[in-house]
C-alpha positions as CSV (number, residue, x, y, z in Angstrom):
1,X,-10.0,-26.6,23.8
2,X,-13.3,-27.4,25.2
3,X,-14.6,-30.4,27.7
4,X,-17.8,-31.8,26.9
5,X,-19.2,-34.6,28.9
6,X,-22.7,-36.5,28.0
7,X,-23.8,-39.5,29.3
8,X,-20.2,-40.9,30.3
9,X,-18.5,-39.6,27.2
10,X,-15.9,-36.9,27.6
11,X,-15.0,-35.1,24.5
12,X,-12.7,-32.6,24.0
13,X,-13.1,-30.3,20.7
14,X,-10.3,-27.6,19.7
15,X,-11.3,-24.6,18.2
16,X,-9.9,-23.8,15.1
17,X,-9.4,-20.5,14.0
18,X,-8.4,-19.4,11.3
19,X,-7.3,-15.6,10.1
20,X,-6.9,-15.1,6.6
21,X,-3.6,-12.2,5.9
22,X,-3.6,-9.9,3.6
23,X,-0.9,-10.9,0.9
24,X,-2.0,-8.1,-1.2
25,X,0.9,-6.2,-0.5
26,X,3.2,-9.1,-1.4
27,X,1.3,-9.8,-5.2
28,X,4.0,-8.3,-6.7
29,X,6.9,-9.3,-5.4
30,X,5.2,-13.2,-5.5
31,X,5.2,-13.0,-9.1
32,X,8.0,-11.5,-9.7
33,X,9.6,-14.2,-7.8
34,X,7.9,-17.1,-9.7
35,X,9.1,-15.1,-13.4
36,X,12.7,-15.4,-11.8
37,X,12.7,-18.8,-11.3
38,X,11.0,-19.3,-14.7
39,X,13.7,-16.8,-16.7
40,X,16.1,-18.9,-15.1
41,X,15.1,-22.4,-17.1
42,X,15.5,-21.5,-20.4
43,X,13.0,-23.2,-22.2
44,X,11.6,-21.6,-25.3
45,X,8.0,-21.9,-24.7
46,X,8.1,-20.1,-21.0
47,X,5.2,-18.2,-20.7
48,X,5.3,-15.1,-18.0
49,X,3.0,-15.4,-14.8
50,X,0.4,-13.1,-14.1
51,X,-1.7,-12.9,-11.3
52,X,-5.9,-14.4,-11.2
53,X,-7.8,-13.2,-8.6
54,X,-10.0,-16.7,-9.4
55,X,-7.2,-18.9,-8.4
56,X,-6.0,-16.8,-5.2
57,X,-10.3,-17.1,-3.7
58,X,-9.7,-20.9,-4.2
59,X,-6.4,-21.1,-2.8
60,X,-7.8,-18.5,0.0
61,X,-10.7,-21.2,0.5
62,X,-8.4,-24.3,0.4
63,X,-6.1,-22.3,3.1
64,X,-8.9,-21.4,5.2
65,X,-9.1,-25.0,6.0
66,X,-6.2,-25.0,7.9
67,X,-5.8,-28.6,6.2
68,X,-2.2,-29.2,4.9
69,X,-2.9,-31.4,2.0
70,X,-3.2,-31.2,-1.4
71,X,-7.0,-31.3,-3.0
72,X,-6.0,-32.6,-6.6
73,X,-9.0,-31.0,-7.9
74,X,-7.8,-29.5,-11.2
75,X,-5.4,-27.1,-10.7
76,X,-1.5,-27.0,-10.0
77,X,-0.6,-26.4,-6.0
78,X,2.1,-25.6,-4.0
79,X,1.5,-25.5,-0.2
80,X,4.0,-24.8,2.5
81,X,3.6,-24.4,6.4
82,X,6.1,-23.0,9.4
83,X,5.2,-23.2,12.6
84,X,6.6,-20.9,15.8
85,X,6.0,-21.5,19.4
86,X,6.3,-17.3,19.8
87,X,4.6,-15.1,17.5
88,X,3.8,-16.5,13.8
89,X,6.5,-15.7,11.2
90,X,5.8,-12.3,9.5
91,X,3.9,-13.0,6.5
92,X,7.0,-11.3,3.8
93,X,9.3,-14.3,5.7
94,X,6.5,-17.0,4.8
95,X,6.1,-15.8,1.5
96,X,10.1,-15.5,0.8
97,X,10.7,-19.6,2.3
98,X,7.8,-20.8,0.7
99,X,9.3,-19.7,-2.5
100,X,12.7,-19.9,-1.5
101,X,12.4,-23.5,-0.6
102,X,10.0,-24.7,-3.6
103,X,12.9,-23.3,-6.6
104,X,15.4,-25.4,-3.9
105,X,14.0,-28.7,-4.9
106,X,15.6,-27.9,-8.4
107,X,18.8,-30.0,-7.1
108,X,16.0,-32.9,-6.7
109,X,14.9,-32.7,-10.5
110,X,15.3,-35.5,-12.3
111,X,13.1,-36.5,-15.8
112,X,11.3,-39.4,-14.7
113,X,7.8,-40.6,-14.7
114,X,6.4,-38.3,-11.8
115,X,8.1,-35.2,-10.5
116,X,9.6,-37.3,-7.3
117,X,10.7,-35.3,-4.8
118,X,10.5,-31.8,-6.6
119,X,7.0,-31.5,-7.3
120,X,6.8,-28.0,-6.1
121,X,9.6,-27.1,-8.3
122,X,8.2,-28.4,-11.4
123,X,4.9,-26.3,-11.1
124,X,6.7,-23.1,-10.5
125,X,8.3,-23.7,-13.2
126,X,5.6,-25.4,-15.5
127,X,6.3,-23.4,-19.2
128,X,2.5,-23.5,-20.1
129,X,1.6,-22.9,-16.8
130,X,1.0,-18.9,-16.8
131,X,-1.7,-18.3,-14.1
132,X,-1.4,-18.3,-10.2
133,X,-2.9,-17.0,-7.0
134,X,-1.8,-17.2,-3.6
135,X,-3.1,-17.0,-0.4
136,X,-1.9,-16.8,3.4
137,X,-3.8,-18.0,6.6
138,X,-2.7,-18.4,10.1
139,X,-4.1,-21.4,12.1
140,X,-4.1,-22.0,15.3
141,X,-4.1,-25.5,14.6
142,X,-3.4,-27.0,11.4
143,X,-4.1,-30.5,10.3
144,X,-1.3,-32.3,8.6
145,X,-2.4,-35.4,6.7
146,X,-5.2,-37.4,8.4
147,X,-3.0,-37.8,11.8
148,X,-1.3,-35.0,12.9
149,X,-1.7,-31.5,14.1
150,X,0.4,-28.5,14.0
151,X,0.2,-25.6,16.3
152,X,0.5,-22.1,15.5
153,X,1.1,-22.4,11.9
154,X,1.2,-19.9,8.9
155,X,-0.4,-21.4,5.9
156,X,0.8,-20.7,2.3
157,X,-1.1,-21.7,-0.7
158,X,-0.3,-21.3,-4.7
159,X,-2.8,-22.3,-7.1
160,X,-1.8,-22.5,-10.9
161,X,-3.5,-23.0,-14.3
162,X,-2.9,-24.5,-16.4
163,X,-1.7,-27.1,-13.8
164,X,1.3,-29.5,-14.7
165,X,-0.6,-32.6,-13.9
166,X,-3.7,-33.5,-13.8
167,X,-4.4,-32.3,-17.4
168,X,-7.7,-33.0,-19.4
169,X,-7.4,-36.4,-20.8
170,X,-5.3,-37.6,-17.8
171,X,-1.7,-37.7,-19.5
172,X,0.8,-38.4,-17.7
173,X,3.6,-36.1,-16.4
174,X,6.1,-38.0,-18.0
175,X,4.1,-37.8,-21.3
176,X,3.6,-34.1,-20.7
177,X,7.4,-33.7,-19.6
178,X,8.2,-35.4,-22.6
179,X,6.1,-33.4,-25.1
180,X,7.5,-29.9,-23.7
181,X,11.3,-31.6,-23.5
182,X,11.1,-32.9,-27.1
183,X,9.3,-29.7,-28.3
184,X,12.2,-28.0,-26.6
185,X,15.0,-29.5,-28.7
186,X,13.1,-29.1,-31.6
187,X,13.3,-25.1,-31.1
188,X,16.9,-25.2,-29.8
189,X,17.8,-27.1,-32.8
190,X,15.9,-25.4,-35.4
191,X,17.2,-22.4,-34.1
192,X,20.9,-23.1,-34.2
């Protein structure tokens, strides 16, 4: 942190640095986590994942931040933090709760007219979704929401495409819930 004074004001700025980790390493082992959780729901029009270098730069940029909210620009996200006052978590444990904790909020699921409180779930397991990318930073301070800052925090970002919400021609995701869940029955049905 740094002390400025001028003219009777004192201002104190933090320097925020931010290292982006190589996740490479874990690319694999990401996705094949997401296509477990996917397997599991057994709809009939679950497409696999595969990775896009295009969605992990954006989610790299959107990381780089070291802002901890989401930027509803398009495209499905799934962000988690964890901060340590020792050294940062390694980045395989970050990766493993992120995605451990998203597939959690399964028990939170409930068909409704928003994904309440399992949002992440619902977009890792989106059955038209079928893109992602991922990205890792460590911040030395993160900002969380407009009024509150973490401290040594590791930074985990999923983009996804197509996203589950926020769709061209702004339906909504219980009309998009819907849609898949009827079209669902329909298969289950016609094949029984």
């Amino acid at each position: 942190m740094v002390k400025l004074q001028h003219i009777g004001v004192t201002l104190f700025i933090r320097y925020c640095t931010c290292v982006l980790i190589n996740i490479r390493p874990f690319q694999r082992a990401i996705l094949q986590a997401h296509n477990y959780y996917r397997r599991v729901e057994t709809a009939a029009n679950m497409q696999n994942m595969v990775w896009d270098n295009y969605l992990a730069a954006r989610a790299a940029q959107w990381s780089e931040t070291c802002y901890f909210e989401h930027q509803r620009r398009g495209l499905g996200e799934n962000l988690a933090y964890f901060t340590s006052t020792g050294r940062p978590l390694p980045p395989r444990t970050v990766v493993q709760r992120s995605m451990g904790l998203w597939a959690a909020e399964k028990r939170l699921w409930r068909w409704s007219t928003s994904c309440g409180a399992a949002c992440h779930f619902t977009q890792l397991i989106w059955a038209s979704t079928n893109r992602v990318g991922c990205s890792l930073s460590y911040c030395n301070f993160l900002r969380v929401g407009a009024s509150s800052t973490q401290r040594n925090a590791m930074y985990f970002a999923c983009f996804y495409n197509p996203p589950y919400v926020g769709r061209r021609g702004r339906r909504s995701v219980k009309q998009t819930s819907r849609e898949e869940y009827l079209g669902l029955l329909r298969e289950r049905h016609e094949g029984a």
